[in-house]
C-alpha positions in Angstrom: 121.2 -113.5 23.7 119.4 -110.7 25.4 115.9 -110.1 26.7 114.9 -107.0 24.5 111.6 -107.2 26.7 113.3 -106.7 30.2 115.5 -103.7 28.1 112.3 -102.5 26.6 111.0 -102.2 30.2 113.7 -99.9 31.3 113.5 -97.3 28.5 112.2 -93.7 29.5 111.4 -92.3 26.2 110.2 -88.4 26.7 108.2 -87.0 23.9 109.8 -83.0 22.9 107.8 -80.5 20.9 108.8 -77.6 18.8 107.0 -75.5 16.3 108.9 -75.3 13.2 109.0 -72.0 10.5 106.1 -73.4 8.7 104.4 -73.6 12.2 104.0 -77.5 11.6 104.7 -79.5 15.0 108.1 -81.2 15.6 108.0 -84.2 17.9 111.4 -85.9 19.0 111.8 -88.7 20.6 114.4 -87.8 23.9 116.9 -90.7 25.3 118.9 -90.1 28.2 122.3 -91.6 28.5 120.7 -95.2 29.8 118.4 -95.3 27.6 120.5 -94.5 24.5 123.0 -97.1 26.0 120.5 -99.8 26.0 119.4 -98.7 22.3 122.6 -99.4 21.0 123.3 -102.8 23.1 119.7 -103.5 21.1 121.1 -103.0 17.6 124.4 -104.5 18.4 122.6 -107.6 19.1 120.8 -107.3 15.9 117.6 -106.2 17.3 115.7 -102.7 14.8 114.5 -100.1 16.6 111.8 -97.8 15.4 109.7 -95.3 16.9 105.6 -95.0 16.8 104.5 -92.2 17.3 100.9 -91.3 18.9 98.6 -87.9 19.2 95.6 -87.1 21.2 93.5 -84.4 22.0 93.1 -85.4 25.7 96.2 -85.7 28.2 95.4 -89.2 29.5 93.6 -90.7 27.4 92.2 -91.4 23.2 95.9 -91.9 22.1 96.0 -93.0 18.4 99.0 -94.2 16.2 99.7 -91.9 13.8 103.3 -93.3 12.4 106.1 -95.8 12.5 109.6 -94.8 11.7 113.4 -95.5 12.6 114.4 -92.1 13.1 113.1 -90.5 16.2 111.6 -87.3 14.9 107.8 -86.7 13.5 106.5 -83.8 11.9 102.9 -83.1 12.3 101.5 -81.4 9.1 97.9 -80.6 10.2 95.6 -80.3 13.1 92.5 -78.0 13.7 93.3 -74.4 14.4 93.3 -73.6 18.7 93.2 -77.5 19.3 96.1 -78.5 21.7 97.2 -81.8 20.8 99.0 -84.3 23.5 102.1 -86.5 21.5 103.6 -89.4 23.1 105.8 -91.8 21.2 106.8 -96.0 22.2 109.7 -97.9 21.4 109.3 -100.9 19.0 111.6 -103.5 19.1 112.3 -106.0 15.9 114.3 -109.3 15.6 116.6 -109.3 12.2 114.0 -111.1 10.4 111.1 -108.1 11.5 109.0 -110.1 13.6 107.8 -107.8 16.3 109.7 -108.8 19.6 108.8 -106.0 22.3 107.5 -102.2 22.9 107.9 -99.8 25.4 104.2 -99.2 27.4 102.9 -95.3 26.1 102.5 -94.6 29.7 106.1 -95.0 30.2 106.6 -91.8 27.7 106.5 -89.0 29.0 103.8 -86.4 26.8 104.6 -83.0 24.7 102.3 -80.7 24.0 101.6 -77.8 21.6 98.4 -75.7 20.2 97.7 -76.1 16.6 97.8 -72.3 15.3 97.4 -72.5 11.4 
């Protein structure tokens, strides 16, 4: 048995932008090699791992959850034109029966940031 909660503590998740051709907004979710490690030590011990994904208009602060997924990639679709929107993302940790078991704090993502231009 492990303590997903102590893991979860240790994860540095870093939210990466990118515009795409459609000029939509890429976010990825970036693991370094400890991180990854303790991802997959999470799964082998049966644990699901998804990603939720957040977006703000202010750096610090008013950080609402726009998605939940298993892969660690969001596209965002729409925004207001010259608005620079602030992404951070938090790792969600689920038993093999999907009860919620522990999450990764948003301050401990580092942010990405890009302007809306369409």
């Amino acid at each position: 048995q492990i303590d997903a909660k102590a893991l979860a503590a240790k994860l540095t998740p870093i939210a990466r932008s990118a515009k795409t051709a459609k000029k939509n907004v890429k976010v990825t979710v970036s693991l370094d090699k400890q991180d990854k490690a303790i991802i997959k030590e999470l799964k082998d011990a049966g644990y699901t791992v998804k990603y939720k994904f957040y977006r703000s208009t202010k750096k610090s602060a008013g950080y609402k959850a726009v998605l939940t997924k298993k892969a660690p990639t969001y596209f965002n679709t729409y925004g207001k034109k010259g608005t620079m929107y602030y992404y951070k993302a938090r790792v969600m940790i689920y038993d093999k029966n999907g009860n919620f078991v522990a999450q990764t704090a948003l301050k401990q993502c580092k942010y990405a940031n890009r302007l809306w231009t369409k």
